[in-house]
N, C-alpha and C positions, 0 to 999 in steps of 0.2 A: 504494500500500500504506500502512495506517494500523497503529500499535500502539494499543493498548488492554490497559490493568491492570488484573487481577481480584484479589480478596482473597476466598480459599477456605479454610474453616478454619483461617484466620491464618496463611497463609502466601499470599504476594504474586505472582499470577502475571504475563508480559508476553507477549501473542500477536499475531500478527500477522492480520490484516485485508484482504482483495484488494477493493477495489472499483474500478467501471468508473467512468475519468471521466466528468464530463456533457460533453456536444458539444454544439455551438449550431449553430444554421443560419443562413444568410446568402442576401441574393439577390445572385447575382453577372452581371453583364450579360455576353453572349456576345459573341465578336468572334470575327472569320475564322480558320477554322484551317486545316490543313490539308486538309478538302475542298472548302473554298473556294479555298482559295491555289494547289493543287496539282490536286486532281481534276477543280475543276469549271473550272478555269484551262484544264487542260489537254483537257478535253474542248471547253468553248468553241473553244480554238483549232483545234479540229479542224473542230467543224462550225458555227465564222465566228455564236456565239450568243452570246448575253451576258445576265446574270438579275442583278437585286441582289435582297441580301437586308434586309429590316430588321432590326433590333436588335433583341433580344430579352433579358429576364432569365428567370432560371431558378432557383432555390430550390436550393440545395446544402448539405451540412455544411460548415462552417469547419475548411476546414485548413490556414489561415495560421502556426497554431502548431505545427502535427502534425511528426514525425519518423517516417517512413514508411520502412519497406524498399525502396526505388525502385532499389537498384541492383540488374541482371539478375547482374553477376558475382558476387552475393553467394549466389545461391542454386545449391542443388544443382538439375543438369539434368539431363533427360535429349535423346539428340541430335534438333536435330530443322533442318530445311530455314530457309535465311533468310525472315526478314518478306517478303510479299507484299500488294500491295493489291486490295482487292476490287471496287476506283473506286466508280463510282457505281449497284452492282446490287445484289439483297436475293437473294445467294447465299454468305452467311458462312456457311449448313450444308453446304456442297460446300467452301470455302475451309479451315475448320477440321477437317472429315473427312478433306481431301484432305491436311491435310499430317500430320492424327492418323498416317496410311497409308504415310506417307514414314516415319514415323518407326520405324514397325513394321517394313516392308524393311528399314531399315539393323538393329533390332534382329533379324529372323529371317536376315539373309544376309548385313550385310556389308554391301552397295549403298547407297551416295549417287545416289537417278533422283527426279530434281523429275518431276511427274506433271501433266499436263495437268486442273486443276480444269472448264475451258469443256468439252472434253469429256462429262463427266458430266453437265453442266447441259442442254447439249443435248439426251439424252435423257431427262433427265429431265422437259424440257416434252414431247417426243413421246407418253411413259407419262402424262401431263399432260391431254395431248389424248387419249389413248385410255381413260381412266376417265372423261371427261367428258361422251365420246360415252355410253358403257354406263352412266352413271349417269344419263342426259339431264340434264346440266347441274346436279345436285345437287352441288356443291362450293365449293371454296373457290376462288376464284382468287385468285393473288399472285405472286411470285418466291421466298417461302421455301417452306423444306419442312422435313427433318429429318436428324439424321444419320447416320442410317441409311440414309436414301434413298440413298447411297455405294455401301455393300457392294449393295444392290438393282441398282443401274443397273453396277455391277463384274460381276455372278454374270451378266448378262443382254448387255450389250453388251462387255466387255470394259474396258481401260484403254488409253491412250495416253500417251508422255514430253510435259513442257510444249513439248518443239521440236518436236515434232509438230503442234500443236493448239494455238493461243494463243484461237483465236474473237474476234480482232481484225485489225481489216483493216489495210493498210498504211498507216504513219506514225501509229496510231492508239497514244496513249501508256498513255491507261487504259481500261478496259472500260464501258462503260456501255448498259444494257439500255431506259433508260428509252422511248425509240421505239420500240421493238422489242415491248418488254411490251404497249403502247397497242394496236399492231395487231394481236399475241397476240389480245387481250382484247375488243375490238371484233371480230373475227373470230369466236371463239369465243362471245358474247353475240350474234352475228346467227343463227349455224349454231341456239343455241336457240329461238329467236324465229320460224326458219322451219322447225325441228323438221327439218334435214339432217342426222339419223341415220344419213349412210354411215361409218365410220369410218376406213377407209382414204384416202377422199376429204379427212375433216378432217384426218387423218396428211398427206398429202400435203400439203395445203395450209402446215400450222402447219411443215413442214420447208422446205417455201418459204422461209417469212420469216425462219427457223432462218437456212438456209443466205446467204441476202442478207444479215443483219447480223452473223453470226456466221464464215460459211465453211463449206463444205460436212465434215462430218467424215470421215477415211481410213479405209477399209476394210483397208488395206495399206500397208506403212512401213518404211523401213529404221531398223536402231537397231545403231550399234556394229557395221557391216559386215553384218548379218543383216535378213534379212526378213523382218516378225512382222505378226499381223493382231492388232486388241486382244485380243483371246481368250487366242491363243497368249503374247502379251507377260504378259496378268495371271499367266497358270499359270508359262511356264517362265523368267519374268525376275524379277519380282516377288517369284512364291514367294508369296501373297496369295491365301489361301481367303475367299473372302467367308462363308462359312458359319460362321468359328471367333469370329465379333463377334458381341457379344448389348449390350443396351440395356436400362438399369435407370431407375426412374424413384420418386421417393418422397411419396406423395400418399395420404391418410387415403379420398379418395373409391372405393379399390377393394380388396380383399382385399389380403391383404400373402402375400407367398410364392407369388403367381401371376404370369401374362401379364395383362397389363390396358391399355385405350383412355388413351392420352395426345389428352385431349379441347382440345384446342388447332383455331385456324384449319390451321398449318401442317403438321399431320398431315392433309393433303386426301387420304390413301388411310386414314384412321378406322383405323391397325395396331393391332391388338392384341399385340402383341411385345413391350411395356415390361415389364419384370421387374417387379414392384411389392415391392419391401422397405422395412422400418423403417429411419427416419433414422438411426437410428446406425450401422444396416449400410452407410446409403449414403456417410455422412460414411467409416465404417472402409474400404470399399473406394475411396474415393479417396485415401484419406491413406495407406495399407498398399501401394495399388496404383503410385505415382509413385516411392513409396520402394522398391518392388522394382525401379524401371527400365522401367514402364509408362508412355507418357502415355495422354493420357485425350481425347476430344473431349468438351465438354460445351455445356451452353447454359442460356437461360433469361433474367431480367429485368436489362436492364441502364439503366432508363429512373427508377433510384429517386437519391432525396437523397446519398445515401450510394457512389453510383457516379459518380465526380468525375473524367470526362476529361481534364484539364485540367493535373490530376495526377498521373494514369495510375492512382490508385487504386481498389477497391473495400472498402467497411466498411459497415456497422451504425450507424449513431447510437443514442447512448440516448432522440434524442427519437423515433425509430421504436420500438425494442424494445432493454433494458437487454440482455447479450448470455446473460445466467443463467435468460431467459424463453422463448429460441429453441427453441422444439420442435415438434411433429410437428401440434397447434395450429396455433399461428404460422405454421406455412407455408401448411396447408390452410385459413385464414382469409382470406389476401390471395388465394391461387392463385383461391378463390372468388367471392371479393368482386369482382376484376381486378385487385388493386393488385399482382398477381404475373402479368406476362404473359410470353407466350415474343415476348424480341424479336431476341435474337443467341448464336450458335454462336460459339465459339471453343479454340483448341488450347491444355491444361492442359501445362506442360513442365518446372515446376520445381516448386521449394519451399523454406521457409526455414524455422528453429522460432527464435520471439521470445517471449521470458517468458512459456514455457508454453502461446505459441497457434504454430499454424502460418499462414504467408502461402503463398499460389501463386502465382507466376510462369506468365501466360496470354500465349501468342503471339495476334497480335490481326490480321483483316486487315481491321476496321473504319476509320476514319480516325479518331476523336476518340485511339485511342492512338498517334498521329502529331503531335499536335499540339506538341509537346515541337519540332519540326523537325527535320528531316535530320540523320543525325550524331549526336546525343544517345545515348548509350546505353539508353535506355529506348523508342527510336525502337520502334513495332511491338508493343510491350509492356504488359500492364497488372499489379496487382500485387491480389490477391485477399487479404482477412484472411478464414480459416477462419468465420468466423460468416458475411459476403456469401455464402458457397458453401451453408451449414446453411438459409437461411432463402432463398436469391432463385435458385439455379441447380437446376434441374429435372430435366434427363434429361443421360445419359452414353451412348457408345458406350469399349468395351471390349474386350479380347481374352479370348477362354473361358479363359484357362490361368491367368489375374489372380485369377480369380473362380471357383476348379474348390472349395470347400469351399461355396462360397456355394451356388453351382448346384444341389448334392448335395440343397440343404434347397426348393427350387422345385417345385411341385406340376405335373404334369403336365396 
């Protein structure tokens, strides 16, 4: 903040001035963090392999001098299941949905139930391989998807608790899909190739390799002395209508106040269910909606300058965009160009107000918000400034009841 004196018909005024400091960037070299140290330690040791990495630097903001909200106890929460890691698989939109769902149990009933994330992920390759058969191979292959794809594979197969269903074999510390995906994927690019359009057969198959690296999923399970199948556990345990979640999304490329294509790789079923509103409705229902006792699953680019693992934070530099510039432009400029891409899901759980802006406290089950080490209180965590979220996070899942003025104004 700067003062500046005026002289307005001779008399002397003194006002006050906000501007954003300049930020500088830096190249800072990478060194092992925790998915090196811990994930990929721990998965080597499992299957007796060994990778080195070379060095690398990376282009960051400088925030050698910054004084950043890093502490989690400092910000208002809302409840949600401890940090979890996602090891070495690209299912942070199953990680972040999953525990978005924990968090709404304990808000709609009361219940503390960790919920089996692998689970969902299983079928969700199944539904994977069955649009891929019906669309002959026009998709996207990968290990993301969306976060919605949750309440999708809840409403259709059901849910199971994490003691149920871990989809890791025994002694195996962290999850890792990477063998698994390759024969996914060589599988499915041969069935193309030989035009083996039985679909059942390719189901059959892809549940195979499911079941071999993952574990075959239960049909039936005890929980807490009772006998539930996932169906029965979503309804009569849970309390979890997958139907009451809707998904907003804020992008210049399609009407605003409709359903519209979140045109990304990892929307491989092309939904049209994104709610498309103006940025400031989508800034007000995330800021209005954590402060009512909502978390939020959200996602979007976390591969810029400005998103500094390291530190656990996320910002804006002003050599990207001064933070007075950030609008509904700005977003749909990079979203287009690529320099906004969808790279990671993660659970929105707090929030803090500092001179006038708000920060978010993001549960994380990436590894880079790990790097801090075990113990640290920031372990698991990353710490959002309101502008990162205006300009770089894209799509939200949500509960209808957060959002029941907004909805009223959605065109059918």
């Amino acid at each position: 903040m700067k003062r500046i004196s005026l002289l307005l018909g001779g008399f002397a005024f003194s006002i006050a001035v906000f501007a954003q400091d300049k930020d500088k960037g830096t190249f800072i070299e990478t060194k092992p963090g925790y998915y090196q140290n811990s994930i990929l330690k721990g998965i080597q040791e499992f299957e007796e392999t060994k990778k080195e990495e070379a060095p690398n630097k990376v282009f960051k903001v400088d925030v050698s001098n910054k004084n950043y909200p890093t502490d989690p106890e400092s910000y208002t929460k809302v409840w949600h299941t401890g940090v979890i890691s996602q090891g070495n698989t690209g299912t942070c939109w199953c990680f972040s949905t999953t525990s978005y769902y924990e968090t709404e149990i304990k808000r709609l009933s009361g219940k503390e139930i960790k919920l089996s994330e692998m689970y969902t992920v299983y079928w969700e390759y199944v539904e994977r391989a069955r649009y891929f058969v019906r669309n002959r191979g026009t998709m996207a292959l990968g290990e993301g998807s969306q976060t919605m794809a949750v309440a999708k594979n809840m409403k259709k197969y059901g849910i199971v608790p994490a003691s149920v269903y871990t989809g890791m074999k025994s002694g195996q510390k962290f999850h890792t899909h990477a063998k698994m995906y390759e024969e996914l994927e060589a599988y499915l690019k041969g069935v193309k190739v030989r035009g083996e359009w039985n679909e059942e057969a390719v189901v059959a198959t892809v549940r195979s390799i499911l079941d071999f690296h993952m574990g075959a999923v239960p049909s039936k399970f005890s929980f807490e002395g009772k006998e539930y199948t996932p169906g029965d556990f979503l309804k009569n345990v849970t309390k979890l209508n997958p139907d009451d979640y809707v998904d907003f999304m804020s992008l210049m490329t399609a009407p605003y106040w409709e359903k519209a294509l979140y045109d990304v790789p990892d929307n491989w079923v092309r939904s049209k269910d994104f709610i498309n509103v103006p940025l400031d409705v989508f800034m007000d229902i995330i800021k209005s909606s954590i402060k009512a006792g909502y978390g939020i699953s959200i996602g979007g680019d976390v591969s810029e300058a400005g998103f500094h693992s390291w530190s656990q934070v996320a910002v804006v530099p002003t050599f990207d965009i001064p933070s007075e510039y950030i609008d509904e432009s700005a977003r749909a400029f990079r979203f287009l160009n690529n320099t906004t891409t969808d790279d990671h899901a993660m659970h929105l759980v707090g929030y803090k107000e500092v001179n006038g802006k708000t920060w978010f406290l993001i549960k994380d089950s990436g590894s880079g918000s790990r790097n801090c080490g075990e113990g640290c209180k920031s372990f698991g965590y990353y710490f959002f400034h309101e502008d990162y979220i205006k300009l770089k996070m894209m799509t939200f899942t949500i509960h209808k009841d957060a959002v029941k003025e907004v909805l009223k104004k959605v065109k059918a």
